[in-house]
PyMOL commands that place a pseudoatom at each C-alpha (Angstrom):
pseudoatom trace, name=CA, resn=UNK, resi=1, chain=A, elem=C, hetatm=0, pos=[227.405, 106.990, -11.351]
pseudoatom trace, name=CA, resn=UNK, resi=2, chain=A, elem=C, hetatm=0, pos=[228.853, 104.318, -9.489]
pseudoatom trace, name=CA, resn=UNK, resi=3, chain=A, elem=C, hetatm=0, pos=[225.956, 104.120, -7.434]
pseudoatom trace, name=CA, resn=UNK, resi=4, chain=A, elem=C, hetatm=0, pos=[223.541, 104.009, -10.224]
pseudoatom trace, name=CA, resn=UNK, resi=5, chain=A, elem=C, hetatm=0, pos=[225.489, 101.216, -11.211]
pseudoatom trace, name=CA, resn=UNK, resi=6, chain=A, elem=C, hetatm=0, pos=[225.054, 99.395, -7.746]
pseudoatom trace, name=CA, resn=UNK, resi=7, chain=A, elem=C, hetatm=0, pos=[221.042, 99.917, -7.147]
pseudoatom trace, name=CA, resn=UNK, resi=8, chain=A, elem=C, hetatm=0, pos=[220.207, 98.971, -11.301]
pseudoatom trace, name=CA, resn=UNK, resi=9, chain=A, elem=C, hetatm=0, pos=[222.361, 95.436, -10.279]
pseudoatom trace, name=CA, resn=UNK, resi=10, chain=A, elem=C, hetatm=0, pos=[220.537, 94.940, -7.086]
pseudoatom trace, name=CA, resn=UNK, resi=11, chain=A, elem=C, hetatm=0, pos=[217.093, 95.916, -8.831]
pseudoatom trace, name=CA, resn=UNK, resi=12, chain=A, elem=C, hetatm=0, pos=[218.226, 93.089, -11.432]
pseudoatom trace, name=CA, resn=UNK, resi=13, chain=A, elem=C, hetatm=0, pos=[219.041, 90.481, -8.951]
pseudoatom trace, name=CA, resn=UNK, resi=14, chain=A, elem=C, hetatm=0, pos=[215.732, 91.111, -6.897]
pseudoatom trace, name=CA, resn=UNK, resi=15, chain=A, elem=C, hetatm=0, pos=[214.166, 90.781, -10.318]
pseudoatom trace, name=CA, resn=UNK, resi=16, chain=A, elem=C, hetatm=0, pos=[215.968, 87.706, -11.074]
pseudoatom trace, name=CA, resn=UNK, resi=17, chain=A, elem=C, hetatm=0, pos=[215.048, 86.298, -7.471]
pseudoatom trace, name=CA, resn=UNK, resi=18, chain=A, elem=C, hetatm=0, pos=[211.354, 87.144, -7.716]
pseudoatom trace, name=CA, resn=UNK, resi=19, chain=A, elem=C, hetatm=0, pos=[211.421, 85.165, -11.415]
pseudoatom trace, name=CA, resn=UNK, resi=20, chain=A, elem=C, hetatm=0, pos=[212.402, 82.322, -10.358]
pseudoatom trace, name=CA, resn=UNK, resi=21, chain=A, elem=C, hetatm=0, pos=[210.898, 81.525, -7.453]
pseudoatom trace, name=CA, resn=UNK, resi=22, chain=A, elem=C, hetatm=0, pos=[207.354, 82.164, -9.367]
pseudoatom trace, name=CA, resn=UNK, resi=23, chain=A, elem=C, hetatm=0, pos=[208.134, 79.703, -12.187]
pseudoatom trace, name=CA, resn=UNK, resi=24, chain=A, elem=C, hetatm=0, pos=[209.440, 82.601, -14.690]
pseudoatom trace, name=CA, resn=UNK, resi=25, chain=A, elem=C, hetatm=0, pos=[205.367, 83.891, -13.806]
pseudoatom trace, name=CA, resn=UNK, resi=26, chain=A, elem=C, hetatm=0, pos=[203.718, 81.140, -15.690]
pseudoatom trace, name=CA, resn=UNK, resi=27, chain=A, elem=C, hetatm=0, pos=[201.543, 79.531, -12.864]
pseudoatom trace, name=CA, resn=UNK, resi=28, chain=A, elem=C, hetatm=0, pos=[202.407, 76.589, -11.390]
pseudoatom trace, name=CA, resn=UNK, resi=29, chain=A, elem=C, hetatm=0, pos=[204.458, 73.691, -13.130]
pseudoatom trace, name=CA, resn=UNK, resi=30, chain=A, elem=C, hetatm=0, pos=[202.397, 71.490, -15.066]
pseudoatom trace, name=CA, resn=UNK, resi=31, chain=A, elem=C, hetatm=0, pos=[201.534, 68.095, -13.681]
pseudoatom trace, name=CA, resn=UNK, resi=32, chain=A, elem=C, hetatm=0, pos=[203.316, 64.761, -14.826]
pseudoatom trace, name=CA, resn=UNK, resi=33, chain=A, elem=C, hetatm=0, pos=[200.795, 62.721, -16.782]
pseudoatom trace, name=CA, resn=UNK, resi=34, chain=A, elem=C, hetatm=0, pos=[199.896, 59.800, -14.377]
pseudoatom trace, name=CA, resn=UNK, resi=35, chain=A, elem=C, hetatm=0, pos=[200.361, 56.319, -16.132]
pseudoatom trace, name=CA, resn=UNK, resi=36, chain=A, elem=C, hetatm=0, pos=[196.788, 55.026, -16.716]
pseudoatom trace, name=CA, resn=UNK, resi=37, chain=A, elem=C, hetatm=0, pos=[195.928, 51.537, -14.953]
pseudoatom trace, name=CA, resn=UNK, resi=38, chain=A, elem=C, hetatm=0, pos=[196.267, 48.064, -17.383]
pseudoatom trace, name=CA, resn=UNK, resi=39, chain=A, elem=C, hetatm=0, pos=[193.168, 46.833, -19.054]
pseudoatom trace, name=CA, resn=UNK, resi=40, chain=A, elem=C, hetatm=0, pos=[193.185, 42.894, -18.320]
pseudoatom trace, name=CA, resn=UNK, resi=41, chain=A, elem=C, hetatm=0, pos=[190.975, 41.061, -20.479]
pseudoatom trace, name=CA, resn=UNK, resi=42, chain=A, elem=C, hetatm=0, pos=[189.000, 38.540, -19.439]
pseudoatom trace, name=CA, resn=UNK, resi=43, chain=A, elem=C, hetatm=0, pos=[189.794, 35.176, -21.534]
pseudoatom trace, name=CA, resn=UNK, resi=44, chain=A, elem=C, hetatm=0, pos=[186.667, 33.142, -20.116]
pseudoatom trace, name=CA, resn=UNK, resi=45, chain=A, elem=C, hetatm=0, pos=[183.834, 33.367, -22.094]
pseudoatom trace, name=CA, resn=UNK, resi=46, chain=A, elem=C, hetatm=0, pos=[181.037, 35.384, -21.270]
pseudoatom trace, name=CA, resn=UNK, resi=47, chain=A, elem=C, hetatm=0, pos=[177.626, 34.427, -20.321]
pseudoatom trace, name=CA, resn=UNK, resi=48, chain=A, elem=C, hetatm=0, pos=[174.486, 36.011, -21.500]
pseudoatom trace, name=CA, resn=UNK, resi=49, chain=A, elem=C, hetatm=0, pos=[172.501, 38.719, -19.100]
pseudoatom trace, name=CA, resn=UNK, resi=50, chain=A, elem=C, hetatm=0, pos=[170.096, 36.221, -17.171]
pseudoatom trace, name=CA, resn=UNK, resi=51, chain=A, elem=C, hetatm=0, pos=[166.497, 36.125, -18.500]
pseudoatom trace, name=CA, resn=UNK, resi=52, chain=A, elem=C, hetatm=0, pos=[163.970, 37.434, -15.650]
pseudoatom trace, name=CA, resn=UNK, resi=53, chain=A, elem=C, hetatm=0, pos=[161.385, 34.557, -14.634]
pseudoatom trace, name=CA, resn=UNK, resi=54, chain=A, elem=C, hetatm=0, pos=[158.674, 37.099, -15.164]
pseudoatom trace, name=CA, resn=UNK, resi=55, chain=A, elem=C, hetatm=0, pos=[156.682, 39.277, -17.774]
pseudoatom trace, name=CA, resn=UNK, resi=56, chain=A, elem=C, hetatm=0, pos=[158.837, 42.942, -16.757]
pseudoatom trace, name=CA, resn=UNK, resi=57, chain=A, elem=C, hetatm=0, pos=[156.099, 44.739, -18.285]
pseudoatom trace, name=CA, resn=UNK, resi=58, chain=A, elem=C, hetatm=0, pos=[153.042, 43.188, -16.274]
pseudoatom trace, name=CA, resn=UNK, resi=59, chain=A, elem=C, hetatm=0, pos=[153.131, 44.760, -12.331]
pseudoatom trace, name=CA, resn=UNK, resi=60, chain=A, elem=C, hetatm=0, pos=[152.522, 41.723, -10.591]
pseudoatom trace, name=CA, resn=UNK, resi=61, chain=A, elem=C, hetatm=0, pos=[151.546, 37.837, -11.614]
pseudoatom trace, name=CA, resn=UNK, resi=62, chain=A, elem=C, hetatm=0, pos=[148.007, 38.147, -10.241]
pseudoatom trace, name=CA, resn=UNK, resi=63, chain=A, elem=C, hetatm=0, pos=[146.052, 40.862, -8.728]
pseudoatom trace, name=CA, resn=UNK, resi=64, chain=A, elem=C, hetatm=0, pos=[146.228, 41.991, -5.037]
pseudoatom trace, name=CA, resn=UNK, resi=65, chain=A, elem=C, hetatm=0, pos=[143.755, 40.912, -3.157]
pseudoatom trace, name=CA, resn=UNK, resi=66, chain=A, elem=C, hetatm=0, pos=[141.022, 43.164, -2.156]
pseudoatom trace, name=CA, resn=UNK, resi=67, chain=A, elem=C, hetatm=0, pos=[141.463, 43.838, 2.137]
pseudoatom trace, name=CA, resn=UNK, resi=68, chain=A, elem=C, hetatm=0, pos=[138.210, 43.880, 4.068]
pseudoatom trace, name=CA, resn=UNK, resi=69, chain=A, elem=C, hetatm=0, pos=[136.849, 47.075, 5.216]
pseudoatom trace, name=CA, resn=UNK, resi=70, chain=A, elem=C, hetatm=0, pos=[138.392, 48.098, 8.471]
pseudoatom trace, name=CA, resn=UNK, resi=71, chain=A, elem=C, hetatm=0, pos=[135.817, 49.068, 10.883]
pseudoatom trace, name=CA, resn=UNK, resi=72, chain=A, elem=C, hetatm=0, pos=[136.970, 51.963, 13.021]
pseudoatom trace, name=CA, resn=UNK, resi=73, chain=A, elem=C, hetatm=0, pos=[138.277, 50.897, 16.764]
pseudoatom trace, name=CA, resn=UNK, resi=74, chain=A, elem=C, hetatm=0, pos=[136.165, 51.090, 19.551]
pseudoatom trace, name=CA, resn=UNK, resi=75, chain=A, elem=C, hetatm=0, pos=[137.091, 52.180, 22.685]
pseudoatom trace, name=CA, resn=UNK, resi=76, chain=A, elem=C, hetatm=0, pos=[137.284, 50.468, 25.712]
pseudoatom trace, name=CA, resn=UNK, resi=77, chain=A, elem=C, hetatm=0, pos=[134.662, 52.213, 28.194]
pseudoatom trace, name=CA, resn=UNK, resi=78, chain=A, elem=C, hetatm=0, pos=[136.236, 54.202, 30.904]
pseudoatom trace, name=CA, resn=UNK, resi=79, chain=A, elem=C, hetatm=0, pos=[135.790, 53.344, 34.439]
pseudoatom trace, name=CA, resn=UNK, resi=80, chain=A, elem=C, hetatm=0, pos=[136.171, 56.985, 35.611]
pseudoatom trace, name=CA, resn=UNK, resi=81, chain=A, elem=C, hetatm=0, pos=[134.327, 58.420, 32.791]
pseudoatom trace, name=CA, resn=UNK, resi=82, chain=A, elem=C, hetatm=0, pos=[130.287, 57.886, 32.290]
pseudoatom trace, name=CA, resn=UNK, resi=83, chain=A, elem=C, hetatm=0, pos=[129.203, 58.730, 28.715]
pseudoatom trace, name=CA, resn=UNK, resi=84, chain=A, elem=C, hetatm=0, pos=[125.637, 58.564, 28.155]
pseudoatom trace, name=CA, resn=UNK, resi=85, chain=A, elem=C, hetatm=0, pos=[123.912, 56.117, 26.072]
pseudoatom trace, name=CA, resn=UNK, resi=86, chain=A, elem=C, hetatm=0, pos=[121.828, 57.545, 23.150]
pseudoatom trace, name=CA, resn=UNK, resi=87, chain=A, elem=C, hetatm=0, pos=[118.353, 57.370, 23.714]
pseudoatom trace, name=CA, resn=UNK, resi=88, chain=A, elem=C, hetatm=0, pos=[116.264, 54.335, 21.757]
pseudoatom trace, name=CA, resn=UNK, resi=89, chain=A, elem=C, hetatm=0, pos=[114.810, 55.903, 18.829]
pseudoatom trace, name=CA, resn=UNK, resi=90, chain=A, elem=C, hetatm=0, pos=[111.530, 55.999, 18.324]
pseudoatom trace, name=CA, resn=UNK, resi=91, chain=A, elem=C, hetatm=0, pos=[110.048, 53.438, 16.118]
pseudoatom trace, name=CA, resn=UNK, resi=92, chain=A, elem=C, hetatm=0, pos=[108.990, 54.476, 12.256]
pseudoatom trace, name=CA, resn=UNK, resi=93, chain=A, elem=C, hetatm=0, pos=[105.259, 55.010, 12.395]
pseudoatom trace, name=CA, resn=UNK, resi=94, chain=A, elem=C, hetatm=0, pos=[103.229, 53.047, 10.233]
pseudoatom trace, name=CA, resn=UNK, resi=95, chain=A, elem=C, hetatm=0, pos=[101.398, 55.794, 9.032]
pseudoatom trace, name=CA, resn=UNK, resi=96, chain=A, elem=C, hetatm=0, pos=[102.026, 59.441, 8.325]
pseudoatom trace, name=CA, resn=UNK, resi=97, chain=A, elem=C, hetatm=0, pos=[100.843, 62.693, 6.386]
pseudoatom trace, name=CA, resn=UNK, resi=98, chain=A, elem=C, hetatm=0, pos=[101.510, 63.157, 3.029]
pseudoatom trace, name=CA, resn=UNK, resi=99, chain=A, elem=C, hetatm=0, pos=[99.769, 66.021, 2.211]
pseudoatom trace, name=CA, resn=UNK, resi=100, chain=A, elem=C, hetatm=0, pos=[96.111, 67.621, 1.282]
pseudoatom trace, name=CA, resn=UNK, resi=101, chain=A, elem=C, hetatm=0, pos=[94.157, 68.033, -1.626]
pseudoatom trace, name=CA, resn=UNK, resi=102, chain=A, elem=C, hetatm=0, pos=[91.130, 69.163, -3.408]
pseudoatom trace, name=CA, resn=UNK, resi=103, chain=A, elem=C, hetatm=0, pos=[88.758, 66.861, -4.651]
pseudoatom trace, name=CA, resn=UNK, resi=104, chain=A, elem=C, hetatm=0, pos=[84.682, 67.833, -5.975]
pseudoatom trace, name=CA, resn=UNK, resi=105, chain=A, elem=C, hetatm=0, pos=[85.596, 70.796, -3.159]
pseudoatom trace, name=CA, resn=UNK, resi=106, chain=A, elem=C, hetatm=0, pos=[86.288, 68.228, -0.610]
pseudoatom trace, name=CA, resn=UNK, resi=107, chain=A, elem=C, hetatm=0, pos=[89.386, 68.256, 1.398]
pseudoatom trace, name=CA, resn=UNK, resi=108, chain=A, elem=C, hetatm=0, pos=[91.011, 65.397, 1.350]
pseudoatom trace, name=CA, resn=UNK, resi=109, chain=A, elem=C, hetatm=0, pos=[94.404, 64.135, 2.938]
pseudoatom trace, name=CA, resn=UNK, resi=110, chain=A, elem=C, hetatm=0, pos=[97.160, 61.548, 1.484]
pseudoatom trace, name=CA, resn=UNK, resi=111, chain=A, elem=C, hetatm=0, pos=[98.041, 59.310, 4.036]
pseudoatom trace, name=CA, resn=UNK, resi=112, chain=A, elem=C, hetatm=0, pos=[101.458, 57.164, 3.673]
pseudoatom trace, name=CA, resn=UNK, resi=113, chain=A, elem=C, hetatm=0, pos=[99.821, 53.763, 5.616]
pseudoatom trace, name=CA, resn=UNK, resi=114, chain=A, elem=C, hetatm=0, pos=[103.250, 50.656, 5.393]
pseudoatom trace, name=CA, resn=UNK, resi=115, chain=A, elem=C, hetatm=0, pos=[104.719, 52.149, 2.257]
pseudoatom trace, name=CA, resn=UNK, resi=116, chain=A, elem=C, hetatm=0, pos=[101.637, 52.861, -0.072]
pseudoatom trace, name=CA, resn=UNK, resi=117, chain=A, elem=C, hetatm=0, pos=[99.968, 56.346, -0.594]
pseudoatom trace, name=CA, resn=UNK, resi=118, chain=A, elem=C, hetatm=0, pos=[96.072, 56.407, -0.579]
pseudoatom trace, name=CA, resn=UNK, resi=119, chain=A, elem=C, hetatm=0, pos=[93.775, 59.956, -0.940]
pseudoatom trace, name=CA, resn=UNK, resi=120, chain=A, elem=C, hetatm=0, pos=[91.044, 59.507, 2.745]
pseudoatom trace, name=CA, resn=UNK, resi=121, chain=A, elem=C, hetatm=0, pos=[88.451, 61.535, 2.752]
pseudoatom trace, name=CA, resn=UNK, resi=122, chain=A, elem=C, hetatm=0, pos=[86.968, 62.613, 6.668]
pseudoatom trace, name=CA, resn=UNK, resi=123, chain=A, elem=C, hetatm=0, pos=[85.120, 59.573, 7.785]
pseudoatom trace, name=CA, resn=UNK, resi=124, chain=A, elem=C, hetatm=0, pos=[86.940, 57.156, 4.949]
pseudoatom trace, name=CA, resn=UNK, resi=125, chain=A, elem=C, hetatm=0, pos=[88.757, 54.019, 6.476]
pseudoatom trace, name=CA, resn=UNK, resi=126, chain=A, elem=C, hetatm=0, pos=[92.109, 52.426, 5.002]
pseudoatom trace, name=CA, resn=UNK, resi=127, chain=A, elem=C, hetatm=0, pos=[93.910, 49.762, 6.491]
pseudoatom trace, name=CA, resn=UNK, resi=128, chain=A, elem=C, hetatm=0, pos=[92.596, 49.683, 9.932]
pseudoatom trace, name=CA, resn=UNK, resi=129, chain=A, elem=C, hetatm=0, pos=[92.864, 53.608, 9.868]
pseudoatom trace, name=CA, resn=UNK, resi=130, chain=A, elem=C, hetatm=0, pos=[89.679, 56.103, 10.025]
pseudoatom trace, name=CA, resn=UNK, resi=131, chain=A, elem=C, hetatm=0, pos=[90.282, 59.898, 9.134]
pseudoatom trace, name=CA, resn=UNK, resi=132, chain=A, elem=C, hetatm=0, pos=[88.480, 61.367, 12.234]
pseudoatom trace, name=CA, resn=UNK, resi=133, chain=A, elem=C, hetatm=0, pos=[89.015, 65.371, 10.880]
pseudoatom trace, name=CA, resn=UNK, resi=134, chain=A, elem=C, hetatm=0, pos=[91.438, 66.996, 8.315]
pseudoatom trace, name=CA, resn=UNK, resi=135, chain=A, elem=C, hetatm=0, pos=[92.408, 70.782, 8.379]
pseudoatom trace, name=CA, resn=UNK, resi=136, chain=A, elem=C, hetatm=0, pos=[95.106, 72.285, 6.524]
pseudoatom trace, name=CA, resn=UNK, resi=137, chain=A, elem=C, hetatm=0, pos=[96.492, 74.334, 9.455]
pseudoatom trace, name=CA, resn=UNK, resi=138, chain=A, elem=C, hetatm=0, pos=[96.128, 71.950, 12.045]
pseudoatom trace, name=CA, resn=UNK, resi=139, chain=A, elem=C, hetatm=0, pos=[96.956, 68.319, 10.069]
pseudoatom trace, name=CA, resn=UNK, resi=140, chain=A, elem=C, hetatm=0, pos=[95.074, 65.416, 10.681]
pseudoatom trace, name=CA, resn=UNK, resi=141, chain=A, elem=C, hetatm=0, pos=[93.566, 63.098, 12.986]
pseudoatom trace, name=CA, resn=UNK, resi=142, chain=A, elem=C, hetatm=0, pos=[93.531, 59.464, 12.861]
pseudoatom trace, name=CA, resn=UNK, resi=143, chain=A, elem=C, hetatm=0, pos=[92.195, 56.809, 14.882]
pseudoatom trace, name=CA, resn=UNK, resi=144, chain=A, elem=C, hetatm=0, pos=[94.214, 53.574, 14.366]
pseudoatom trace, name=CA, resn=UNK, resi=145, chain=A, elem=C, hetatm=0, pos=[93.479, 49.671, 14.087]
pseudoatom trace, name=CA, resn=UNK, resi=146, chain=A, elem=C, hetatm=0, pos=[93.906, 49.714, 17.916]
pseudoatom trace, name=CA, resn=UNK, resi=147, chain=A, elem=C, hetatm=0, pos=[91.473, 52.339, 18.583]
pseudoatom trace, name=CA, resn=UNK, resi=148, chain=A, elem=C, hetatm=0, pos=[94.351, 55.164, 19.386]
pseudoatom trace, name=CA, resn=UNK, resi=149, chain=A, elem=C, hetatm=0, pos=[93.724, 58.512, 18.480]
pseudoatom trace, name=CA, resn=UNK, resi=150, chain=A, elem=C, hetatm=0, pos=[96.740, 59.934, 16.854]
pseudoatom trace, name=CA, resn=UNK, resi=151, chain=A, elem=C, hetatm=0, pos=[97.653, 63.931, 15.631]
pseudoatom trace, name=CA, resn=UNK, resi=152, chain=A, elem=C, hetatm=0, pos=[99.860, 64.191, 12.767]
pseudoatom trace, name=CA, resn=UNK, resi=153, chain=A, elem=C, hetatm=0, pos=[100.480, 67.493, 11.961]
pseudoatom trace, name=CA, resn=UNK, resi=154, chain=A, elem=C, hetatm=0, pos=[101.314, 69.175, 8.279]
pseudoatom trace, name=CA, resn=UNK, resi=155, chain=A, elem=C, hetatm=0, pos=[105.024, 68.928, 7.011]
for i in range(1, 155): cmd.bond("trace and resi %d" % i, "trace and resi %d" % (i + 1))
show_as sticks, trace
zoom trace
């Protein structure tokens, strides 16, 4: 009995000892309300929020200017490095082929002779140019101002 006695004492004091070095198991102590900094107020008087120089709800006081169109760069020519030139093209000819048509069961071509269309029958002259034959397969030829014979074939 006696040494009943001796472990329900030591069980108390180790339960003693384990409650108060926890804080009697309530977490940890709470922390001491920090004093909260002075409010100083300002005796000078206050001024009023400056008033922007411009219109806040207008982007910009005049419009942007407009910036040229920037032609791509060109590259210097390389002097170990020979590109080509394009070839010349070949001028627009002053007259071409149209088409062909029908007319009192005559075949006739349009000719396109500086920008206007006329209807030339085979031996028919328009501007300096004679229709020398016409066939559908084949297209059309022409003998020009200069006395050139020229082919131009159907599109």
């Amino acid at each position: 009995m006696r040494l009943r006695a001796v472990v329900a004492g030591l069980l108390l004091l180790a339960l003693s000892a384990v409650v108060f070095t926890t804080g009697a198991g309530r977490g940890a102590a709470p922390a001491l309300p920090l004093p909260s900094p002075r409010r100083t107020v300002s005796t000078a008087p206050q001024r009023p929020p400056a008033i922007p120089e411009r219109n806040v709800f207008e982007y910009g006081g005049q419009p942007a200017p407009v910036p040229a169109p920037l032609s791509p760069p060109r590259a210097a020519p390389s002097p170990f490095r020979h590109e080509p030139e394009a070839p010349p093209t070949p001028p627009e000819p002053s007259v071409r082929l149209v088409g062909f048509l029908r007319r009192a069961g005559a075949l006739k071509a349009a000719l396109a002779v500086r920008g206007s269309v006329y209807v030339v029958g085979v031996g028919e002259r328009v501007e300096g140019y004679s229709l020398l034959s016409a066939d559908e397969d084949t297209g059309v030829r022409i003998e020009g101002p200069d006395g050139a014979v020229l082919a131009l074939p159907p599109s």
